[in-house]
N, C-alpha and C positions, 0 to 999 in steps of 0.2 A: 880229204883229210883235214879240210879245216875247221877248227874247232868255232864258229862261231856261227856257223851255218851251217851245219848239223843238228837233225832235229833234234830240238828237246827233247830227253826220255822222258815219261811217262811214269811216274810210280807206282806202286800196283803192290797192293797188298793180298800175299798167298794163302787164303782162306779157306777151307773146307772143301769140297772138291774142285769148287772155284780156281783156278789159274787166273785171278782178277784181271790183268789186263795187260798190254805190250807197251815195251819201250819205244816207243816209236811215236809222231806227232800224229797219232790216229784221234785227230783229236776233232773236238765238236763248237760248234757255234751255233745259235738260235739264228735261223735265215733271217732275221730281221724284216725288212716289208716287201720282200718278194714273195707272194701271193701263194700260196700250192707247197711251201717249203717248212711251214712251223711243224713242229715234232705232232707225231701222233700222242691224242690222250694216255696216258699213265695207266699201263693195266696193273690193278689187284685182284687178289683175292676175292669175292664177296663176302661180304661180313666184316673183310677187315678194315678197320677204324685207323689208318695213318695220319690223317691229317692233311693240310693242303701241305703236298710235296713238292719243293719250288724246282723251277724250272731256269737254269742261267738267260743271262743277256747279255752278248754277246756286242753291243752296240759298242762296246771298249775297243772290240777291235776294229770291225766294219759293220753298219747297221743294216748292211745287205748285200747280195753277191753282184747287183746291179746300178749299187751305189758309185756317185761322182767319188767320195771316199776311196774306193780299193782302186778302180782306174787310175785316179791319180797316181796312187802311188804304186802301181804297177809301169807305168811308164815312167815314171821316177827312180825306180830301180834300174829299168833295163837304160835308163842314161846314164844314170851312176856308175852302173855294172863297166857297161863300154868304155867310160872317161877316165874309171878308174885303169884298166889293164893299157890305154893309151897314155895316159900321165907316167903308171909306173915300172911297166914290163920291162926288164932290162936292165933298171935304174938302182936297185935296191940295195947292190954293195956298193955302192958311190954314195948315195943318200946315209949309210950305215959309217961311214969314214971322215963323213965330214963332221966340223968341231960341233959335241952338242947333239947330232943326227937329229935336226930339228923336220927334214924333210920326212923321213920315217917314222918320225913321230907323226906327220900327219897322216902319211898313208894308213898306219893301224886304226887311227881314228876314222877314216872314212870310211876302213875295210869295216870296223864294230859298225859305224852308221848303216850302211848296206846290209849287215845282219839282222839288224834290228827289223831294219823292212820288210825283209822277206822272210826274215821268222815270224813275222808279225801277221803276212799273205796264207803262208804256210799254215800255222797256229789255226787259221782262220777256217782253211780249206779242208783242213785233219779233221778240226771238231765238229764242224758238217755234217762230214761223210761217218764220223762214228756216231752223230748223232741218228741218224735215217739213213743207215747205208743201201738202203729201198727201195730210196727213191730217184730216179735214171736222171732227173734233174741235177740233184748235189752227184752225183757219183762221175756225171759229165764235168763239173764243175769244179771236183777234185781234180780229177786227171786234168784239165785242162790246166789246174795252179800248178801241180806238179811239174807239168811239161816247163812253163812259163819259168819258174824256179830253177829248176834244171839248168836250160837255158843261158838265163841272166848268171849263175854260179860259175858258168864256163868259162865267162871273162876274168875271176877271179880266182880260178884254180892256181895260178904263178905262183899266187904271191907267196903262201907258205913254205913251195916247193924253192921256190927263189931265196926265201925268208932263210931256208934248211941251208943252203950254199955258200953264206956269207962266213968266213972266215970267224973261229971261234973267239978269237982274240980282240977282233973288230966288232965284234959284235957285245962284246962285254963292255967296251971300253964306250960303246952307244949309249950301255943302257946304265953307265955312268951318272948318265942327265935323267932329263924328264922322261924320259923311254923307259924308266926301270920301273914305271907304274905296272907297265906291262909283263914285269918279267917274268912275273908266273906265269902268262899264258902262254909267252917266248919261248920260256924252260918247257914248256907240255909241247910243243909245235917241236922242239929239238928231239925231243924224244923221239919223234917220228922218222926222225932223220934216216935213221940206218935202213928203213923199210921202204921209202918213197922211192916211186919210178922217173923215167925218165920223164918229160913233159906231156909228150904227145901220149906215150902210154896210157898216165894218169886221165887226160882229157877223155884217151879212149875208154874207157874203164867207167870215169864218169858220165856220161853221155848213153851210153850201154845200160848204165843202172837202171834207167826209166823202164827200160826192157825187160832188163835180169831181173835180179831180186826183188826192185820195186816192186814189180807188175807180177810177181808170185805171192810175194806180201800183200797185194791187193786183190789176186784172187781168193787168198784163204779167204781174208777175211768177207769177202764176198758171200763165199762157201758157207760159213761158218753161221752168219748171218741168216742165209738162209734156210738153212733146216731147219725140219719139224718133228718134232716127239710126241706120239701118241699116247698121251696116258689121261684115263680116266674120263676116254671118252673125246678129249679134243686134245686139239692141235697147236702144243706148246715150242715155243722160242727155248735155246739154250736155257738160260739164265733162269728160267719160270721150270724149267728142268731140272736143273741141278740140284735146286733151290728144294724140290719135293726130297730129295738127299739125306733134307735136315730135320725132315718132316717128324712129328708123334707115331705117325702110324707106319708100323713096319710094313704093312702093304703095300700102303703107297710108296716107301722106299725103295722096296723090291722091283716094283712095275715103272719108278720113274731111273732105275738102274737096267733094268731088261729093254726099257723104253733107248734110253740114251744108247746103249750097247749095239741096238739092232740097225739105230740110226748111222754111228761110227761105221760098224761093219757094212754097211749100205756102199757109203761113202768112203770105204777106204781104199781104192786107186786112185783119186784125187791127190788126198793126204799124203800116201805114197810118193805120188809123183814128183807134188809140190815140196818135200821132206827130200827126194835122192837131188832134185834139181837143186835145191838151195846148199845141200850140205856140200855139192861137186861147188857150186859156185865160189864157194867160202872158200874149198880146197885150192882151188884154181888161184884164188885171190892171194892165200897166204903163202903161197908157194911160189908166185912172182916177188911177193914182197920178202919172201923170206923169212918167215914164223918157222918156227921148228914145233913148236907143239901145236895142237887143235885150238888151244886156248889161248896161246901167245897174245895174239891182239886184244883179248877180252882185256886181261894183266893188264897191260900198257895201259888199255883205255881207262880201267879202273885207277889207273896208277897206285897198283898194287902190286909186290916181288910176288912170282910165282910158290916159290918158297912159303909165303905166307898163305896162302889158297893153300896148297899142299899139305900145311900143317892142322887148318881148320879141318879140310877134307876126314883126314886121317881122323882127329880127335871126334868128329862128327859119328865117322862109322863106327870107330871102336865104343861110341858110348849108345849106342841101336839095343844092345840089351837090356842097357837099363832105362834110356828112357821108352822110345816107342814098343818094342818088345813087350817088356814091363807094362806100360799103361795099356794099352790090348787087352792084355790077359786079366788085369787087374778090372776094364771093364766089360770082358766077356763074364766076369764072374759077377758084377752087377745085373748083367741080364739072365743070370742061372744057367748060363752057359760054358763050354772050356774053350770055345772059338767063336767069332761074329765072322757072317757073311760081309764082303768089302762095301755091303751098301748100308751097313749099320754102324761102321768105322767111326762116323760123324753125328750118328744117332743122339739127338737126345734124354738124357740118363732118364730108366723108369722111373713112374710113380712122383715126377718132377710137375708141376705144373708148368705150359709153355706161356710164355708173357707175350703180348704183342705190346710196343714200345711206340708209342706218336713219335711220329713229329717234333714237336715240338718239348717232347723231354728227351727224347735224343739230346738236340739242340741244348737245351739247361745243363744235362749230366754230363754232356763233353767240357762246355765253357766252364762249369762251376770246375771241374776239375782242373783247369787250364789255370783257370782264376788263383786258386789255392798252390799253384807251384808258382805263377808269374803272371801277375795282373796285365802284365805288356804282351808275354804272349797270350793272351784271353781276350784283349783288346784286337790286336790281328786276326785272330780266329773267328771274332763274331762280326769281323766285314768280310767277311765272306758271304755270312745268311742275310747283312745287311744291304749291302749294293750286288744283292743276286747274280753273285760267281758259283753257284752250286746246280747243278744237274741233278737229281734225286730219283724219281719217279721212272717203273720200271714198262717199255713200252714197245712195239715192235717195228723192229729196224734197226735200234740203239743197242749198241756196243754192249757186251756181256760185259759184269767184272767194278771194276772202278778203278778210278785214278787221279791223282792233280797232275793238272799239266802248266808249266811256268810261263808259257809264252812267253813274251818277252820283256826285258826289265823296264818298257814304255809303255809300258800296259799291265798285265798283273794275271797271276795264277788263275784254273779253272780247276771245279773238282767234279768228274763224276760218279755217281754212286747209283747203285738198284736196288734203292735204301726197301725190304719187305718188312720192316718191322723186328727183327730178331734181334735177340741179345747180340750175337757177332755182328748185324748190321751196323750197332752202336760205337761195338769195335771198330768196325771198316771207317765211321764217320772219324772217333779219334784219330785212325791212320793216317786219313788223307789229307785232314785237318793239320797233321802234325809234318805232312809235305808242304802244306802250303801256308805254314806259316815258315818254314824253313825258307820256300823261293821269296818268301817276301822280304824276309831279311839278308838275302843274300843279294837280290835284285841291285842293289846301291854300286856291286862291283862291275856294274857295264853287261852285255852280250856276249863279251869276252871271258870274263870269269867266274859268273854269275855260277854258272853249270858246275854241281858239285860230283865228282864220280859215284858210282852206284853204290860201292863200299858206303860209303858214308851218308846217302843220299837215305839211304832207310834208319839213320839214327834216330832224326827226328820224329819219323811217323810210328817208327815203334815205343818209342819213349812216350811219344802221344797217346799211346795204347795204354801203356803202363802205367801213366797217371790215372787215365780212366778206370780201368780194373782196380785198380788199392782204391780208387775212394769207394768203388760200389761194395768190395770186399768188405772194405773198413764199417758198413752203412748197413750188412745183410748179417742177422742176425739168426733167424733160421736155420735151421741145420742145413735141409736139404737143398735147399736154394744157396746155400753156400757152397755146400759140395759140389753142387749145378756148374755154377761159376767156378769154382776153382779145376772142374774137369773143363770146362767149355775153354779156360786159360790154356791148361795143358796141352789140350789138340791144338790149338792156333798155335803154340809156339811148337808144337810136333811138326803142324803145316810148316811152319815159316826154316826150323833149321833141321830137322830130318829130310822130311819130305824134298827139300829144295838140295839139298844135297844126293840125295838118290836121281834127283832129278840132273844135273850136273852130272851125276856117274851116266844117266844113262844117253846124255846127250857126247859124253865122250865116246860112248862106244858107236853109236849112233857115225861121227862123224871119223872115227876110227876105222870104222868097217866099210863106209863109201870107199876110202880109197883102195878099196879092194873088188870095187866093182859096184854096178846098181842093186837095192836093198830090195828086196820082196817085200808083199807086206807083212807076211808070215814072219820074215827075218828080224824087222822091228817089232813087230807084236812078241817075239820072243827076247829080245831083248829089253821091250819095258818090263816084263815078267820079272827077269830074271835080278832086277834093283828093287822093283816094289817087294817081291818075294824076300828076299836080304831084308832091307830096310823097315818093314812093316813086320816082322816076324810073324811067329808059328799060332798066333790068336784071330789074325785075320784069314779068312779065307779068298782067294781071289780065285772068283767061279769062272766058269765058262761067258768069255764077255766083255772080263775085266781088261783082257787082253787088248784092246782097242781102241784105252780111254788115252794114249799116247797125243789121239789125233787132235784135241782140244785144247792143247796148254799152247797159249799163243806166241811164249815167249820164245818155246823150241825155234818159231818160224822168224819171228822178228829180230831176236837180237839173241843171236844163238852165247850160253854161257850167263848170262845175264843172273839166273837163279840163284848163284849162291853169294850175291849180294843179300840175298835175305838172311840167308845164316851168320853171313859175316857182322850185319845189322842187327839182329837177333841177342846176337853172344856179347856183342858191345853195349847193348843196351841193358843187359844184366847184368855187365859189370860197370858200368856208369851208375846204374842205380842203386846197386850197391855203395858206392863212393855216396852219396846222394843222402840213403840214410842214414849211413855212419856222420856225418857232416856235412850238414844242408846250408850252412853258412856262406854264403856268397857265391854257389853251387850255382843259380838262376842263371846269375851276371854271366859268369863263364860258361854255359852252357850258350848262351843265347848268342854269347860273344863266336860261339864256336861255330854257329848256324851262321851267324854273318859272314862269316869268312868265306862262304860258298868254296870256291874252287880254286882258291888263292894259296892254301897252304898242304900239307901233305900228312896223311893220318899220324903219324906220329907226333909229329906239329900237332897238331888238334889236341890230340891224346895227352900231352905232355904235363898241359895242368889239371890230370884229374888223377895223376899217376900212372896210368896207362899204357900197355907197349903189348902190338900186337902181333909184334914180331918174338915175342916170348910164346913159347907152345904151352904154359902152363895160364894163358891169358885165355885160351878158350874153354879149357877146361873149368874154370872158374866159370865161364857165364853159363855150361850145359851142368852145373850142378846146382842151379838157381832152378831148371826145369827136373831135376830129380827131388830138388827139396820137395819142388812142389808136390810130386808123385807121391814123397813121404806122407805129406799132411793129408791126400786123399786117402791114403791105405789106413791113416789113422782115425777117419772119417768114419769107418764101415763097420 
């Protein structure tokens, strides 16, 4: 439960039938000069013209898995780890009472130094393994950091749990002094109070992990990694799959949707297994600690009232008719139809020209847009492509999807991306671009409060988005290639807070119905039906097939509940940007001021100076009628 050594979520932006990526440190590193470890060449298309797609270097954090570098400070932790739980186990309500709590002040400081390391091993060992999860060398290499992490953490389990015991009065009267740097992370750690086990339990629990869930979370993705999808003759990776989704040709939609389905249903007693074993796990978890709902601990972790979930939730589904409903129908009648099959859902609009986008105007059209809201955030964003922290190029073995991930505040964010050239792909780069200029300006608050909760953690990368689309909107002059854009806008933000909200529903039932026994797979395949069906309305068809695409969104398995951070992101980001053009006046400063804050203040805090309050149920309705407006101006489009 300690917040400082937990791995960094991952951000991951919900795209097209894409489930972009998991919260979780699956994260990658360029082997550096261990021989047999550098990523496989970048597969494309043939014909298509991207560009040189860069490739990160990872040397920021270790230049290789057999470097004097990572020994050292692997044996540097596991002293630390030990010196630490012998200096201070037992000690910490005496250290908290005395004048000043100058001794607790050091302990937090050593506990952040310790995190930083082994978020740093970790970071290291993640990015690896999602870079070539392929190959038996990194996959060795991971689990072995895993273990090693694990381990070294179990010296450090106390201190929170010891931290949680200290007297509420004593412990205020600590953070009086120098200690009240920390208070926010103190106040988060208290939270947890009413949940934490006894000691030993906790150790058990921890220790079990590597077993439990870990090691389910690393079969998927194993799993996941390794399939193949027949279409068009060979033998396609997910990501090169999905990807045919978006395709001009409704054939190739068709075959790379029959392709994907045949694959799922192939593999789904796996999926099954890995889905009843995690959901009992969580059960088991929340039920010692004492959550009363499925999503309890999501809330907390988000440090979001339940109350407020509950209200998006609701405003979300009651508005299914008029936005996704509505946009279905609206584009089954662009393709002279009353319904689309679910593999045309993401189709791009007839008689549209498809653009393949380089490289390197990617690169221009994010930055200039960066540029023209905050020459500082444009400057951050473009060291990313300059000291090669970006991952791009789509390859096999490497992680489906994208994501930044912040490792840690002594080192500096990664982005990756399966950049194919498309208009959304440009989108994906604003997204993750706008993660990672978020962890960069929050980095300055330490390991400790750097991590900002998920609610707010998609502010930045959607608002990233959204600069990007108004300038190209503002720029395309064309009818149809407007329309183009302004539908390809509509679905992404369909993805990001329909979609992810169905997705939410169906992980409650999902995790509602374990406790009633093991799931078939039948039983799941019928309950993703039964939300996509609802949430996608009466224009989509979901054939025989559709049933089974449960098995791919990786967030289900990683950080169960996680999804409707996007909606919550989404809705806030269209009513920020509203504030924005009403009165751009000093708009930047406090936005940016807002991203630094990382993990320090609480959304309403945040919120407060843009007018903001998201504990108002008429706050989300305002951001889902920024995606209806838009609906308007396509129906007046035609």
């Amino acid at each position: 439960m300690a917040k400082a050594l937990k791995r960094p979520a991952t951000r991951a932006r919900p795209t097209a039938m894409s489930q972009k990526a998991k919260p979780t440190t699956k994260l990658i590193a360029k082997a550096g000069t261990k021989p047999g470890h550098r990523p496989a060449k970048p597969v494309t298309k043939p014909g298509i013209k991207l560009g040189d797609l860069p490739l990160w270097n990872l040397n920021d954090l270790y230049p290789g898995i057999d470097s004097s570098e990572l020994k050292r400070d692997l044996e540097k932790a596991d002293a630390d780890c030990a010196a630490f739980e012998i200096d201070f186990k037992g000690k910490l309500a005496e250290l908290a009472a005395a004048p000043g709590a100058p001794g607790l002040l050091e302990a937090v400081k050593r506990y952040e130094a310790i995190g930083d390391t082994l978020g740093r091993i970790g970071s290291y060992s993640g990015l690896l393994h999602a870079g070539d999860s392929s190959n038996a060398a990194i996959n060795k290499f991971y689990g072995d950091m895993s273990e090693r992490i694990t381990q070294a953490y179990s010296h450090l389990l106390f201190f929170d749990l010891e931290l949680n015991r200290i007297d509420d009065s004593v412990l205020d009267a600590a953070m009086d002094g120098p200690l009240g740097h920390y208070r926010p992370w103190i106040e988060d750690v208290r939270k947890e109070k009413p949940y934490q086990l006894e000691d030993r339990i906790e150790q058990l629990f921890h220790e079990k992990s590597l077993t439990g869930y870990s090691a389910w979370n690393r079969q998927y993705d194993d799993t996941i990694a390794a399939l193949k999808f027949e279409i068009g003759g060979k033998s396609l990776g997910i990501e090169q799959a999905l990807n045919f989704m978006q395709d001009a040709d409704g054939k190739k939609r068709k075959e790379a949707a029959n392709a994907l389905a045949k694959t799922f249903k192939a593999n789904l007693r796996p999926f099954t297994l890995i889905t009843n074993t995690l959901a009992k796990d969580k059960e088991i978890s929340d039920r010692w600690r004492g959550f009363k709902d499925v999503a309890d601990a999501r809330h907390m972790s988000n440090r979001v009232e339940p109350e407020v979930v509950e209200a998006l939730v609701e405003a979300v589904r009651a508005a299914y008719p008029k936005l996704s409903h509505r946009y279905y129908a609206l584009k089954a009648k662009w393709f002279g139809k009353k319904s689309l099959p679910y593999w045309d859902r993401n189709a791009p609009l007839p008689k549209v020209e498809q653009r393949v986008i380089p490289w390197d105007t990617a690169r221009a059209t994010v930055l200039d847009a960066y540029s023209k809201f905050s020459p500082k955030m444009a400057d951050v964003a473009d060291g990313f492509f300059t000291k090669n922290w970006i991952d791009a190029g789509v390859r096999p073995g490497k992680q489906p999807g994208a994501f930044a991930h912040p490792t840690v505040p002594s080192a500096h964010p990664y982005v990756l991306l399966n950049y194919q050239g498309k208009p959304r792909d440009v989108m994906t780069l604003a997204h993750e671009l706008g993660h990672g200029v978020h962890q960069v300006l929050a980095a300055p608050n330490g390991p400790l409060m750097a991590p900002t909760p998920l609610t707010l953690a998609e502010t930045a990368s959607v608002f990233g988005e959204m600069l990007t689309f108004k300038k190209l909107l503002a720029q395309t002059t064309d009818k149809k290639q407007r329309k183009a854009m302004l539908a390809a806008k509509v679905e992404d933000m369909i993805n990001t807070v329909v979609r992810q909200i169905a997705f939410y529903s169906f992980e409650r039932k999902v995790h509602l119905e374990r406790r009633n026994g093991e799931m078939t797979s039948e039983k799941l395949c019928e309950l993703w039906m039964s939300v996509q069906s609802e949430s996608l309305g009466p224009a989509i068809e979901l054939k025989e097939g559709y049933e089974t695409f449960w098995t791919y969104i990786p967030h289900f398995i990683h950080s169960p509940f996680y999804v409707y951070a996007y909606a919550f992101g989404d809705c806030l980001v269209n009513s920020l940007y509203a504030v924005y053009e009403k009165s751009n006046e000093g708009f930047a400063e406090r936005y940016l001021a807002m991203l630094a804050a990382g993990g320090t203040k609480h959304h309403s805090e945040l919120l407060k100076p843009f007018g903001l309050d998201a504990t108002d149920p008429k706050f989300w309705d305002g951001g889902l009628s920024v995606i209806a407006g838009m609906i308007t101006e396509l129906e007046g489009l035609d």
